[in-house]
CHARMM-style PDB file with segment names, atoms N, HN, CA, C and O in Angstrom:
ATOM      1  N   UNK     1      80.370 125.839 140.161  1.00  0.00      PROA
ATOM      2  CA  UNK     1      81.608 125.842 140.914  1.00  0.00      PROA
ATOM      3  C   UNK     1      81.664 127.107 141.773  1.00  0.00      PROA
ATOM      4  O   UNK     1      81.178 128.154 141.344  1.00  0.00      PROA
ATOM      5  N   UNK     2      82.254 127.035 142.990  1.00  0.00      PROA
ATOM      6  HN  UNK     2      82.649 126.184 143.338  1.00  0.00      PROA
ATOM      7  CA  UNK     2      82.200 128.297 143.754  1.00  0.00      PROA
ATOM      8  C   UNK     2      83.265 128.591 143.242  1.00  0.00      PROA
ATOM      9  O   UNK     2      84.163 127.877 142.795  1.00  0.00      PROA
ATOM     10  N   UNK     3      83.116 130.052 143.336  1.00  0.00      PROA
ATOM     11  HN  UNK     3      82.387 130.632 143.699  1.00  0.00      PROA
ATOM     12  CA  UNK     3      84.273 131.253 142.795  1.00  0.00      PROA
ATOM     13  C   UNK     3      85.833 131.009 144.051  1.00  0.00      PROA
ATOM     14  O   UNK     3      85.816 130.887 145.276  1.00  0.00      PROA
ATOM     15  N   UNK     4      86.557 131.013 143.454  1.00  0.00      PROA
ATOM     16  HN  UNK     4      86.571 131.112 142.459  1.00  0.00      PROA
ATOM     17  CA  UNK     4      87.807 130.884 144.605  1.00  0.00      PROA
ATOM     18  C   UNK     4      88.539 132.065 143.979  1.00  0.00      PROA
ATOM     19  O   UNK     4      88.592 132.214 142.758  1.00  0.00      PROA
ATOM     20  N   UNK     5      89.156 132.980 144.933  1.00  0.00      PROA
ATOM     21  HN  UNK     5      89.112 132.860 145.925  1.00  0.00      PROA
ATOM     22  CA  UNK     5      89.782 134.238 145.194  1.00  0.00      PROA
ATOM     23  C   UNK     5      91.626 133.856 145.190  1.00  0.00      PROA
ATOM     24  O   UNK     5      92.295 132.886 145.547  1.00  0.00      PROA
ATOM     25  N   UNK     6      91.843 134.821 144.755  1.00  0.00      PROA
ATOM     26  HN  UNK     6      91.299 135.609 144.466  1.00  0.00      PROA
ATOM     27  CA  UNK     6      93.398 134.920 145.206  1.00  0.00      PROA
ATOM     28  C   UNK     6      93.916 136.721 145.046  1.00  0.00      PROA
ATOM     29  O   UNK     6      93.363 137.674 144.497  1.00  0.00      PROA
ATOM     30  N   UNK     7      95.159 136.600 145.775  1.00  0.00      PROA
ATOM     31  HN  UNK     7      95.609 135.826 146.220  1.00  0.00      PROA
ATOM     32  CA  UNK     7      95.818 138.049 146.304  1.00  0.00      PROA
ATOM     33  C   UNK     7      96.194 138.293 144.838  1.00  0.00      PROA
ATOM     34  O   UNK     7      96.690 137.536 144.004  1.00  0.00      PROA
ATOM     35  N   UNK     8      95.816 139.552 144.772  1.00  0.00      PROA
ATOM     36  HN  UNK     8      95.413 140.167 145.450  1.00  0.00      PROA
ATOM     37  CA  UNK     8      96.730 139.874 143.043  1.00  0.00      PROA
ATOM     38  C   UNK     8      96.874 141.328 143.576  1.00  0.00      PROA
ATOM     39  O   UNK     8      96.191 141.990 144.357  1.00  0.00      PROA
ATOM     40  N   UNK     9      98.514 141.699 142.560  1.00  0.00      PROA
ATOM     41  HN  UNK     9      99.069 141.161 141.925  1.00  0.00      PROA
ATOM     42  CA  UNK     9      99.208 143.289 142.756  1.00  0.00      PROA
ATOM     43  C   UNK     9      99.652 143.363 141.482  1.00  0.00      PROA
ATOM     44  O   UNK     9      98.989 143.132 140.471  1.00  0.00      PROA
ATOM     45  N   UNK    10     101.250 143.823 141.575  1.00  0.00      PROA
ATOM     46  HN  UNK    10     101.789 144.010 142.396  1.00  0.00      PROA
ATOM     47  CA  UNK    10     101.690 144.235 140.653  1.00  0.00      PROA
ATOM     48  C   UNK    10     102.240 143.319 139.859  1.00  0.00      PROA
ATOM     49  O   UNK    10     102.325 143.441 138.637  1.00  0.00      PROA
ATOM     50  N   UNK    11     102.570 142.522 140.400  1.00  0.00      PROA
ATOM     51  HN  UNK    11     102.500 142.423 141.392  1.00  0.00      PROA
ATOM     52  CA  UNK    11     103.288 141.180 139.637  1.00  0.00      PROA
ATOM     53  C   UNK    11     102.112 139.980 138.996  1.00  0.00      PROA
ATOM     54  O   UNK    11     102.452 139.154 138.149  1.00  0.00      PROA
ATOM     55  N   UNK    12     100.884 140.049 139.492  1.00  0.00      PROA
ATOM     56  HN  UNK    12     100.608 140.720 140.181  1.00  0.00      PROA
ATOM     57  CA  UNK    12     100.385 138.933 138.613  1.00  0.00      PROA
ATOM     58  C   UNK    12      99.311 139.704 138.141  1.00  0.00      PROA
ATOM     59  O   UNK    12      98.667 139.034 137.334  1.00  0.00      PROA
ATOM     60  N   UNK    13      98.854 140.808 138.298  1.00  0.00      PROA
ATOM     61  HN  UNK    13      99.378 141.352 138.953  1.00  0.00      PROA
ATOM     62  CA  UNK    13      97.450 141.679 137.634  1.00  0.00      PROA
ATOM     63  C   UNK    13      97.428 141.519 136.610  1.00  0.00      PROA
ATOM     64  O   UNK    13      96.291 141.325 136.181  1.00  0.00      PROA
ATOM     65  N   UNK    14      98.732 141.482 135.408  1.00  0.00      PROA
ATOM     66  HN  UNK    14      99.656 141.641 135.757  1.00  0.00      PROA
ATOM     67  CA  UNK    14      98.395 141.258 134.304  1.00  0.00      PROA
ATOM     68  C   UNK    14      97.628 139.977 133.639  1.00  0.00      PROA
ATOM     69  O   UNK    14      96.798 139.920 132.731  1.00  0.00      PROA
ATOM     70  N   UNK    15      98.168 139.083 134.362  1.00  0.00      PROA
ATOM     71  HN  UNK    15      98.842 139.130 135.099  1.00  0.00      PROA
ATOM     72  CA  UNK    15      97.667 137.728 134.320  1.00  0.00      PROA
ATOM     73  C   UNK    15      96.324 137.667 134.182  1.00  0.00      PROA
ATOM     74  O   UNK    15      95.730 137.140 133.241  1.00  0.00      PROA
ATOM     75  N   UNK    16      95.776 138.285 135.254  1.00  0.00      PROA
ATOM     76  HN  UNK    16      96.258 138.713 136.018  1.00  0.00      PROA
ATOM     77  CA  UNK    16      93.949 138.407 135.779  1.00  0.00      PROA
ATOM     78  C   UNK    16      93.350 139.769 134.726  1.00  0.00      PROA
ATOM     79  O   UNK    16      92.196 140.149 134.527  1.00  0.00      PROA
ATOM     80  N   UNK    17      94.156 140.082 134.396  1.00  0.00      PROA
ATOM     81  HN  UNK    17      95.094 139.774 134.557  1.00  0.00      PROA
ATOM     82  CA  UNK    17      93.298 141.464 133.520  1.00  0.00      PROA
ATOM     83  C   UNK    17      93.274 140.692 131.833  1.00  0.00      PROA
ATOM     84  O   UNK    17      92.359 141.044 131.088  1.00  0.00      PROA
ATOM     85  N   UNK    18      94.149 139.817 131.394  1.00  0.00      PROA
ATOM     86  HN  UNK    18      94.892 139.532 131.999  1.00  0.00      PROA
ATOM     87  CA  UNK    18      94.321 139.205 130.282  1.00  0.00      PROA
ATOM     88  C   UNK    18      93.314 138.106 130.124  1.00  0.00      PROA
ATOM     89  O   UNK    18      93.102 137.640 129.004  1.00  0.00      PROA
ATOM     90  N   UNK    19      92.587 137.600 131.344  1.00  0.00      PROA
ATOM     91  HN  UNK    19      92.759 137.978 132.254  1.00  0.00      PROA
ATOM     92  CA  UNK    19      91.686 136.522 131.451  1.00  0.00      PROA
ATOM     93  C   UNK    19      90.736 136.817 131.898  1.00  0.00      PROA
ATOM     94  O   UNK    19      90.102 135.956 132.507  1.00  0.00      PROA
ATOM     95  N   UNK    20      89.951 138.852 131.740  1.00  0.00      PROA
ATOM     96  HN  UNK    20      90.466 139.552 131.244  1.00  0.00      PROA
ATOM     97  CA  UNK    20      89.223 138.686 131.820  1.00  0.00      PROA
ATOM     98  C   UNK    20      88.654 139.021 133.077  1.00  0.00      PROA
ATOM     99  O   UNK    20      87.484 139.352 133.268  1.00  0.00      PROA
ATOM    100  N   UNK    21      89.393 138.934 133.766  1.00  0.00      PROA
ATOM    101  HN  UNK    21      90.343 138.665 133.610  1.00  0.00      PROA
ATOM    102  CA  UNK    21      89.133 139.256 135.517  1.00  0.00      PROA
ATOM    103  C   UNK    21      89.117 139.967 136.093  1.00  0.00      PROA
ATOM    104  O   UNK    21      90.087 140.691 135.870  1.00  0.00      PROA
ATOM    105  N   UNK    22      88.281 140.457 137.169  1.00  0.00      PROA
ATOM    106  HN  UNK    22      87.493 139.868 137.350  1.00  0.00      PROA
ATOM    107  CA  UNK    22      88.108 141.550 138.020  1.00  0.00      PROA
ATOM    108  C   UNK    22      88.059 141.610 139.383  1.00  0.00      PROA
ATOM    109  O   UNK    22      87.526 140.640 139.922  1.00  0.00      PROA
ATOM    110  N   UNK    23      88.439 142.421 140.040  1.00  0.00      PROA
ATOM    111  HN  UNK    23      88.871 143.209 139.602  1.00  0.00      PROA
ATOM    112  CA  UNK    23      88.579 142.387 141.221  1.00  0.00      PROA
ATOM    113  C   UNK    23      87.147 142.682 141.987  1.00  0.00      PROA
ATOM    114  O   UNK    23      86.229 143.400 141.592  1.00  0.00      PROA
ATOM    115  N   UNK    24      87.247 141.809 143.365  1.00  0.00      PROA
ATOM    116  HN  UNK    24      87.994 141.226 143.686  1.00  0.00      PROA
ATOM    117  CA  UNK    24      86.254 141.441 144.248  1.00  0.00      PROA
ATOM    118  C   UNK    24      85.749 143.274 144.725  1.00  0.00      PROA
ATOM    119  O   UNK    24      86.500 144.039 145.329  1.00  0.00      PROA
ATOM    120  N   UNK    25      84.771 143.511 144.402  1.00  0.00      PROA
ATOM    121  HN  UNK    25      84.161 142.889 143.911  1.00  0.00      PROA
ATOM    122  CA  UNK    25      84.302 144.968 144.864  1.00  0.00      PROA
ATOM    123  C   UNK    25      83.140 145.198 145.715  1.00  0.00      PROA
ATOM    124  O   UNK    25      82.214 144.717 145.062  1.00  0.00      PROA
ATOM    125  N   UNK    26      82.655 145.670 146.824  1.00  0.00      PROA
ATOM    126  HN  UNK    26      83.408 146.061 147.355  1.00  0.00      PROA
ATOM    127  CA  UNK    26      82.092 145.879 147.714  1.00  0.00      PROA
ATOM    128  C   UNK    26      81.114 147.271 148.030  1.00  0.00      PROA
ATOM    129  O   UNK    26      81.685 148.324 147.743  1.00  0.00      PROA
ATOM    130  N   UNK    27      79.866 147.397 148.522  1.00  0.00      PROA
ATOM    131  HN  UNK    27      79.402 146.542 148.755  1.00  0.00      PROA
ATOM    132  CA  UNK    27      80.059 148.742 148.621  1.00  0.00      PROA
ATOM    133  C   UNK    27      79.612 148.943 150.300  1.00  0.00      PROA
ATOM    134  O   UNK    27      78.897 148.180 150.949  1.00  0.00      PROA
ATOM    135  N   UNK    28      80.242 150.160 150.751  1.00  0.00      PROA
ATOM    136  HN  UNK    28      80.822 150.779 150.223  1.00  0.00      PROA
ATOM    137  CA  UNK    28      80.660 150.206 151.910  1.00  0.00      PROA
ATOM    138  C   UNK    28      80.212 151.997 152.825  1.00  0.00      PROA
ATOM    139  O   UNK    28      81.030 152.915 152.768  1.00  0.00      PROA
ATOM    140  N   UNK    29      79.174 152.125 153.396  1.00  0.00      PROA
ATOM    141  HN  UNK    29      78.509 151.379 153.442  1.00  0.00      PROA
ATOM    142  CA  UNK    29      79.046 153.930 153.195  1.00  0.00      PROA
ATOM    143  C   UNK    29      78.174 154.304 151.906  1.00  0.00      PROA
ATOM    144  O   UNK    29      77.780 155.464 152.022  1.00  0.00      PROA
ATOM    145  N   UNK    30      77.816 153.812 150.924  1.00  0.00      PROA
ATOM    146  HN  UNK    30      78.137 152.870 150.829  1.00  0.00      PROA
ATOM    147  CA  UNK    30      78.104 154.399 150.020  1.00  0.00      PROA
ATOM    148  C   UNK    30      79.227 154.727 148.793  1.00  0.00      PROA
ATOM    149  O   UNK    30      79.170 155.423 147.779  1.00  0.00      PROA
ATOM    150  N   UNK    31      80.210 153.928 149.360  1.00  0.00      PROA
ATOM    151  HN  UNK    31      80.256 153.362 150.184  1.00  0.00      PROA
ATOM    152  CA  UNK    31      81.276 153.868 148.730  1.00  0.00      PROA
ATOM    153  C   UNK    31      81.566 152.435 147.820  1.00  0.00      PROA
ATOM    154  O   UNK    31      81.364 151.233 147.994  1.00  0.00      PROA
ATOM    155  N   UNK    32      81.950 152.993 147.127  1.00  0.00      PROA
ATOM    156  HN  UNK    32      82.114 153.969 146.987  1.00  0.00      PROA
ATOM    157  CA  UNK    32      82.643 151.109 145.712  1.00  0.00      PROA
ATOM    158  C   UNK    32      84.018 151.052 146.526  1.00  0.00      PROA
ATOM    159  O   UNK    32      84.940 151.839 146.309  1.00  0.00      PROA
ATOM    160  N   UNK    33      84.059 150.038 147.486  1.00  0.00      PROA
ATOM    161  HN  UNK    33      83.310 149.399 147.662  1.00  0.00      PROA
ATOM    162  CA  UNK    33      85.333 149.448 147.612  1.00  0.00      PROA
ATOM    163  C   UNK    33      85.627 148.282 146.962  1.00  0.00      PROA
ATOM    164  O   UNK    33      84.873 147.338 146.729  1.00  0.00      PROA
ATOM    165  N   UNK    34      87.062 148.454 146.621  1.00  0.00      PROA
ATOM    166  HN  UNK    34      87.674 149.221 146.809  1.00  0.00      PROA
ATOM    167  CA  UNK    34      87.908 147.710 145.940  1.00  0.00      PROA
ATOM    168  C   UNK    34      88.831 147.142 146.533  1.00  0.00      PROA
ATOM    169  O   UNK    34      89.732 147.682 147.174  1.00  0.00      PROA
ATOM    170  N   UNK    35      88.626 145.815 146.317  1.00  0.00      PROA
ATOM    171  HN  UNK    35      87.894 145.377 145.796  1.00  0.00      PROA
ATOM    172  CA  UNK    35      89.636 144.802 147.427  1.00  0.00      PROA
ATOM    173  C   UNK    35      90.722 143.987 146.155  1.00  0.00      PROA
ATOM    174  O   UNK    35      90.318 143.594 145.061  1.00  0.00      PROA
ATOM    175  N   UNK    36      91.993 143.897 146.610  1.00  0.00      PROA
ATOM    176  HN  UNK    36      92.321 144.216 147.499  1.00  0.00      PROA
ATOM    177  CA  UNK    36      92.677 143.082 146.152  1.00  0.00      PROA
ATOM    178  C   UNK    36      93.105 141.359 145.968  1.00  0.00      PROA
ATOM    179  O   UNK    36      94.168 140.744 145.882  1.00  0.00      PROA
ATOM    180  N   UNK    37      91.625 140.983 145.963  1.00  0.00      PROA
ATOM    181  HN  UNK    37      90.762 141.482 146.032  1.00  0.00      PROA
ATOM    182  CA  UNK    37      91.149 139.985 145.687  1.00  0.00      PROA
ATOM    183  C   UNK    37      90.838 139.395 144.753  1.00  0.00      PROA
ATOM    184  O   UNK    37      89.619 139.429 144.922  1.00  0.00      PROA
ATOM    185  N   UNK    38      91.058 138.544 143.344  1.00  0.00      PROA
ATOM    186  HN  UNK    38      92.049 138.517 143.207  1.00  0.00      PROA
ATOM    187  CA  UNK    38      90.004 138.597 141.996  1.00  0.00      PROA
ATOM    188  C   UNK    38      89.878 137.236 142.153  1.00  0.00      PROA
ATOM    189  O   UNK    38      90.403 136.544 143.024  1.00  0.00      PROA
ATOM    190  N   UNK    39      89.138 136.887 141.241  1.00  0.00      PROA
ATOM    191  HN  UNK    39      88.712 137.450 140.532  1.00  0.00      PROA
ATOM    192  CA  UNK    39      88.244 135.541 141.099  1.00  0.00      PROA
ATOM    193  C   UNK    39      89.226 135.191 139.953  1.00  0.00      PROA
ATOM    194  O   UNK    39      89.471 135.717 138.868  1.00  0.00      PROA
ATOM    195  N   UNK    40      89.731 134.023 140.654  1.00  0.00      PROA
ATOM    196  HN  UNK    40      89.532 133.596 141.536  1.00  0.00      PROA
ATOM    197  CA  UNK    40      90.291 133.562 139.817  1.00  0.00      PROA
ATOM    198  C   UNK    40      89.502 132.610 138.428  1.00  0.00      PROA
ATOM    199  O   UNK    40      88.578 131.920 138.860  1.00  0.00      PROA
ATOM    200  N   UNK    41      89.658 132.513 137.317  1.00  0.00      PROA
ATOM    201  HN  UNK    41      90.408 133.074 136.966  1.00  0.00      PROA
ATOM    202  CA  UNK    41      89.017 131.875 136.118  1.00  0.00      PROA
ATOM    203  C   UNK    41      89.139 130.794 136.246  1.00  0.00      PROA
ATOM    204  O   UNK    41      89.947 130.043 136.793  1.00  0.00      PROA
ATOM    205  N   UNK    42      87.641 130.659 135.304  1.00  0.00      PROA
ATOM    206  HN  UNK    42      86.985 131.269 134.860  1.00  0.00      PROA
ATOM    207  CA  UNK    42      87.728 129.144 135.985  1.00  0.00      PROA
ATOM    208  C   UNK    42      88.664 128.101 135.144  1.00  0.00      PROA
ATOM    209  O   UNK    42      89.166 127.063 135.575  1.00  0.00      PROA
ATOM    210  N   UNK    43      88.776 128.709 133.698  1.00  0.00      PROA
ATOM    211  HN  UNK    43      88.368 129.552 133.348  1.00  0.00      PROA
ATOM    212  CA  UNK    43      89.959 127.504 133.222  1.00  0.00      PROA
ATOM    213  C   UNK    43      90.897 127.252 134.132  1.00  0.00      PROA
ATOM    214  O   UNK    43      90.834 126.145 134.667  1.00  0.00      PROA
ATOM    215  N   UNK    44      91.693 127.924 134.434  1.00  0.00      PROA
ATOM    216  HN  UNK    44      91.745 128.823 133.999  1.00  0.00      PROA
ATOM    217  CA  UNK    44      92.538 128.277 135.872  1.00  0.00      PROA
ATOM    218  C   UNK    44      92.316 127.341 136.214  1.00  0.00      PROA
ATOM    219  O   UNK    44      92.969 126.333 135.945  1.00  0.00      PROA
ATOM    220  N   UNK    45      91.298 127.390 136.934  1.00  0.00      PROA
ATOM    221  HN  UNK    45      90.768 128.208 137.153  1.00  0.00      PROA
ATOM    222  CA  UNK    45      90.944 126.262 138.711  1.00  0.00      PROA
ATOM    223  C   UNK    45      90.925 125.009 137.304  1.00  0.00      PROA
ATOM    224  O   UNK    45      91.642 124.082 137.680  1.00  0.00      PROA
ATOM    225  N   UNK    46      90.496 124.777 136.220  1.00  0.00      PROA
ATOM    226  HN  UNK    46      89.914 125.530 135.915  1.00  0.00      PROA
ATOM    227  CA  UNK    46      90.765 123.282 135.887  1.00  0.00      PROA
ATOM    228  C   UNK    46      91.425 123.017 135.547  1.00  0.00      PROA
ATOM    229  O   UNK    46      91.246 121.834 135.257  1.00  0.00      PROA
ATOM    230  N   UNK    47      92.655 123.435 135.193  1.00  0.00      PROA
ATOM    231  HN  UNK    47      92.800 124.396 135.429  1.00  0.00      PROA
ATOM    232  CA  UNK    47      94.044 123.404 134.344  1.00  0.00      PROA
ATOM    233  C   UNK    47      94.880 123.247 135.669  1.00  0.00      PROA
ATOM    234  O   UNK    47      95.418 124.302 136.006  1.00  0.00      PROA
ATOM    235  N   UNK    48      95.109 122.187 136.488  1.00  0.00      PROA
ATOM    236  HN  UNK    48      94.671 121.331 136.214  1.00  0.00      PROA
ATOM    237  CA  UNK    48      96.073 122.151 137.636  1.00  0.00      PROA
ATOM    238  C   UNK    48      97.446 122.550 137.650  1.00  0.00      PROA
ATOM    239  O   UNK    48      98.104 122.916 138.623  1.00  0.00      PROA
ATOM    240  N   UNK    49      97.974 122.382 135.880  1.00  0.00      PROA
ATOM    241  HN  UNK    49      97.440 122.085 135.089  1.00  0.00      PROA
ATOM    242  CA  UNK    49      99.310 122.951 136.044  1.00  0.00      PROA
ATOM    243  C   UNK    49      99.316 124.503 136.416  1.00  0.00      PROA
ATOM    244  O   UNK    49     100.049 124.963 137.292  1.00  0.00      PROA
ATOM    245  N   UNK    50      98.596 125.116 135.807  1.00  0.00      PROA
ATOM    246  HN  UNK    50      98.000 124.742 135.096  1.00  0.00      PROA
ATOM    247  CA  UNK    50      98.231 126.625 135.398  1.00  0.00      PROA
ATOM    248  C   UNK    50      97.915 127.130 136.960  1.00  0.00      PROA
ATOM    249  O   UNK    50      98.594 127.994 137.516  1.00  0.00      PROA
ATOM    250  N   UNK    51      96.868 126.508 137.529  1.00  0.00      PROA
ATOM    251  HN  UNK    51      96.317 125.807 137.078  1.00  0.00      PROA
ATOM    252  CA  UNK    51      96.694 126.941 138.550  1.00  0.00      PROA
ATOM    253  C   UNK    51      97.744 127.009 139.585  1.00  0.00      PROA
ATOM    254  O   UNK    51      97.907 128.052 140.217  1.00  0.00      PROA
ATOM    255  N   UNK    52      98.566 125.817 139.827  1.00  0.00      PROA
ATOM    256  HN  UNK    52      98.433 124.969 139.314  1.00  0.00      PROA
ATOM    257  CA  UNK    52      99.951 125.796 140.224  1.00  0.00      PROA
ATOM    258  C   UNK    52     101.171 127.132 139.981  1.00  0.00      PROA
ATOM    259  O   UNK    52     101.929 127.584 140.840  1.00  0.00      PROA
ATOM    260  N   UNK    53     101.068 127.492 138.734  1.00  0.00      PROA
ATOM    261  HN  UNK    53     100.453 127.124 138.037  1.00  0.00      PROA
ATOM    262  CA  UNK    53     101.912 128.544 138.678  1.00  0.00      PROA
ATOM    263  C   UNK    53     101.049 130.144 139.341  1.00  0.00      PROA
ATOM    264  O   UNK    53     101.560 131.182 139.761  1.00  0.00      PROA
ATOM    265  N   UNK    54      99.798 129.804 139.213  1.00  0.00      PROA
ATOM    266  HN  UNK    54      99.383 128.961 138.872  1.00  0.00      PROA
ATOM    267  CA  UNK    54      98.999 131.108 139.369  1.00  0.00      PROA
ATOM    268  C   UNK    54      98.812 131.000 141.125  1.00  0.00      PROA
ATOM    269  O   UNK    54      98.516 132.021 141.745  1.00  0.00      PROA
ATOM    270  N   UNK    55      98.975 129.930 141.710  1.00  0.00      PROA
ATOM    271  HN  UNK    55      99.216 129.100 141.207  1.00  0.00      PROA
ATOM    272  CA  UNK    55      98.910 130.350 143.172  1.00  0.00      PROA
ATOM    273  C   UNK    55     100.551 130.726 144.026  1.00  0.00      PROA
ATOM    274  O   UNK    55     100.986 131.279 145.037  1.00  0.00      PROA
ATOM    275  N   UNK    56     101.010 129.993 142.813  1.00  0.00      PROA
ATOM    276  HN  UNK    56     100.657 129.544 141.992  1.00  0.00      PROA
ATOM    277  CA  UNK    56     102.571 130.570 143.410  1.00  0.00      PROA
ATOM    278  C   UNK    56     102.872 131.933 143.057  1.00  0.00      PROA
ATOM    279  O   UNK    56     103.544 132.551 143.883  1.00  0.00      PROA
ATOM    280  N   UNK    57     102.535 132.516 142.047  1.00  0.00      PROA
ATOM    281  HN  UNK    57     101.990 132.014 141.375  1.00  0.00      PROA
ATOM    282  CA  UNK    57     102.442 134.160 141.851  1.00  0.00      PROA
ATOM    283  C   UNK    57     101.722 134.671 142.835  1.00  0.00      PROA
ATOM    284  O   UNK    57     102.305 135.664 143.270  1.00  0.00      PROA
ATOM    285  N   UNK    58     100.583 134.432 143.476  1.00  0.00      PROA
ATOM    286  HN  UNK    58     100.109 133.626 143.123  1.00  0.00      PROA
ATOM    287  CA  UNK    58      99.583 134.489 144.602  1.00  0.00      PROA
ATOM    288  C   UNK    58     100.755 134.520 145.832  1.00  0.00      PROA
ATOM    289  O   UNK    58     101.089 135.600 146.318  1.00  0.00      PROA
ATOM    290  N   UNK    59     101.223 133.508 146.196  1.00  0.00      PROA
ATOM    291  HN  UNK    59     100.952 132.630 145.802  1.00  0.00      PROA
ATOM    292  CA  UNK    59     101.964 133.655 147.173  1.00  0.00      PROA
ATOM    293  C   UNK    59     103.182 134.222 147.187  1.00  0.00      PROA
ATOM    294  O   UNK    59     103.916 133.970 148.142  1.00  0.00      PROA
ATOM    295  N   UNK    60     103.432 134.705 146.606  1.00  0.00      PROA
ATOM    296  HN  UNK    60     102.836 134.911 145.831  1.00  0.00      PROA
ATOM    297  CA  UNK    60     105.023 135.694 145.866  1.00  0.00      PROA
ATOM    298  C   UNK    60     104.515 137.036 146.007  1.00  0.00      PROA
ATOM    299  O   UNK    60     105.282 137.981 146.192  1.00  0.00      PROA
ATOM    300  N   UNK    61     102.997 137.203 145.912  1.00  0.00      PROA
ATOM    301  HN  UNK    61     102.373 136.436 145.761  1.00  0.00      PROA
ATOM    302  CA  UNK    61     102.327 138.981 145.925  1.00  0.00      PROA
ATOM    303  C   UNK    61     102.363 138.975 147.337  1.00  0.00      PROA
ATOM    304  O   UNK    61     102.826 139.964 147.905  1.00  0.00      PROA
ATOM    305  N   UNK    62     102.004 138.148 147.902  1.00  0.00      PROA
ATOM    306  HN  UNK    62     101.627 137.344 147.440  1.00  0.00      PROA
ATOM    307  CA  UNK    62     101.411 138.159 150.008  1.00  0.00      PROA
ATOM    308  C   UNK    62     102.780 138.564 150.095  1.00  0.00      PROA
ATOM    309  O   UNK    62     102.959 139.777 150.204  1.00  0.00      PROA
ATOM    310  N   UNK    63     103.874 137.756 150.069  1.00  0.00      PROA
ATOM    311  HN  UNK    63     103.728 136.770 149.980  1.00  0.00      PROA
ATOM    312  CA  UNK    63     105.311 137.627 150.665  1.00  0.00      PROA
ATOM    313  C   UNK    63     105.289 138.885 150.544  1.00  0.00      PROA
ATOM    314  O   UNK    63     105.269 139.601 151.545  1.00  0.00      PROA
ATOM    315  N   UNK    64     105.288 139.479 149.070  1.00  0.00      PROA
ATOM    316  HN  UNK    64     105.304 138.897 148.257  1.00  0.00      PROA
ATOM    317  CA  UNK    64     106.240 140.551 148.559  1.00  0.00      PROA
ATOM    318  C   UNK    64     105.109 141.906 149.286  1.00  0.00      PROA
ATOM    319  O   UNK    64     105.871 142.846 149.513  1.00  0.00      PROA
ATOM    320  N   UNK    65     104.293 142.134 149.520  1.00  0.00      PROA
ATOM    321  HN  UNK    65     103.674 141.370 149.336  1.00  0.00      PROA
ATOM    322  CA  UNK    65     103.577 143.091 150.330  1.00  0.00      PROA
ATOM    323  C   UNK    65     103.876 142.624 151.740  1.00  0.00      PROA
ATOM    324  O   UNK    65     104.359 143.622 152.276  1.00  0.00      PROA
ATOM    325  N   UNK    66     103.852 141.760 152.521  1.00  0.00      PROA
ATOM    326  HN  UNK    66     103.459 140.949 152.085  1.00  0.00      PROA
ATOM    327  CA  UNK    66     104.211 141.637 153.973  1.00  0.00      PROA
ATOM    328  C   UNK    66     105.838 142.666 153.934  1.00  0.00      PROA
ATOM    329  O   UNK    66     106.118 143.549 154.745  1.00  0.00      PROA
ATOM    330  N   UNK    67     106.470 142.335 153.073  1.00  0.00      PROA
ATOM    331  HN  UNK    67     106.243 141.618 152.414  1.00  0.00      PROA
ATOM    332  CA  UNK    67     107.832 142.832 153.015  1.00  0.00      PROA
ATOM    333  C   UNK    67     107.869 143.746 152.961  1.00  0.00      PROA
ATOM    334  O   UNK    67     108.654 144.262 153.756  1.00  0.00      PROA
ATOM    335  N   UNK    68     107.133 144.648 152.075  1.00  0.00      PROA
ATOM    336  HN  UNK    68     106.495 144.229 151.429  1.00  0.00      PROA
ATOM    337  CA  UNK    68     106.889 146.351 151.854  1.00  0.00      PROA
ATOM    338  C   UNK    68     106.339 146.843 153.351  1.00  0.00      PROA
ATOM    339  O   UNK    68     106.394 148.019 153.713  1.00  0.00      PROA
ATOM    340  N   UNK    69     105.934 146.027 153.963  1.00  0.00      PROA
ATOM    341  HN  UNK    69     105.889 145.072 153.670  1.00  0.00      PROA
ATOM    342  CA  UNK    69     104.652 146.867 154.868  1.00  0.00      PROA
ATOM    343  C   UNK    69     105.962 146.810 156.778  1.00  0.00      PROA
ATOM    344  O   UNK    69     105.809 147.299 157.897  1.00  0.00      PROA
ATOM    345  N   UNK    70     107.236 145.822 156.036  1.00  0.00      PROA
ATOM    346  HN  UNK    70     107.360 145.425 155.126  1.00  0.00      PROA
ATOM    347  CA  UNK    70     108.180 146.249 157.580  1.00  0.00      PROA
ATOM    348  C   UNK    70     108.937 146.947 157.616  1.00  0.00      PROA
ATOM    349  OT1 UNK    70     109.517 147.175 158.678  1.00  0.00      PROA
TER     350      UNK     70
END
């Protein structure tokens, strides 16, 4: 299965740190960048209810950072 990503912050990190998950990391320069991206699990992606609540936390983090950032 390909890995599918979603936005994680303060409100759903716990979620993704409890299952295990880590954020999408890069290196860049020489540098470990860290993107706010994680792979979402895969029970997740097969559990449609679950995933349902976990992309709406997903879209509640975008909202809620677009909002911080006006």
């Amino acid at each position: 299965m390909t890995p599918f990503t979603s936005k994680v912050g303060d409100t759903n990190r716990p979620d993704y740190e409890a299952a295990g998950a880590s954020p999408f990391t890069y290196e860049s320069k020489g540098k470990q960048v860290t993107m706010s991206y994680w792979q979402v699990p895969e029970e997740i992606l097969e559990d449609p209810e679950m995933l349902k609540v976990w992309a709406e936390k997903a879209y509640q983090e975008v909202r809620e950072q677009k909002r911080l950032k006006k």
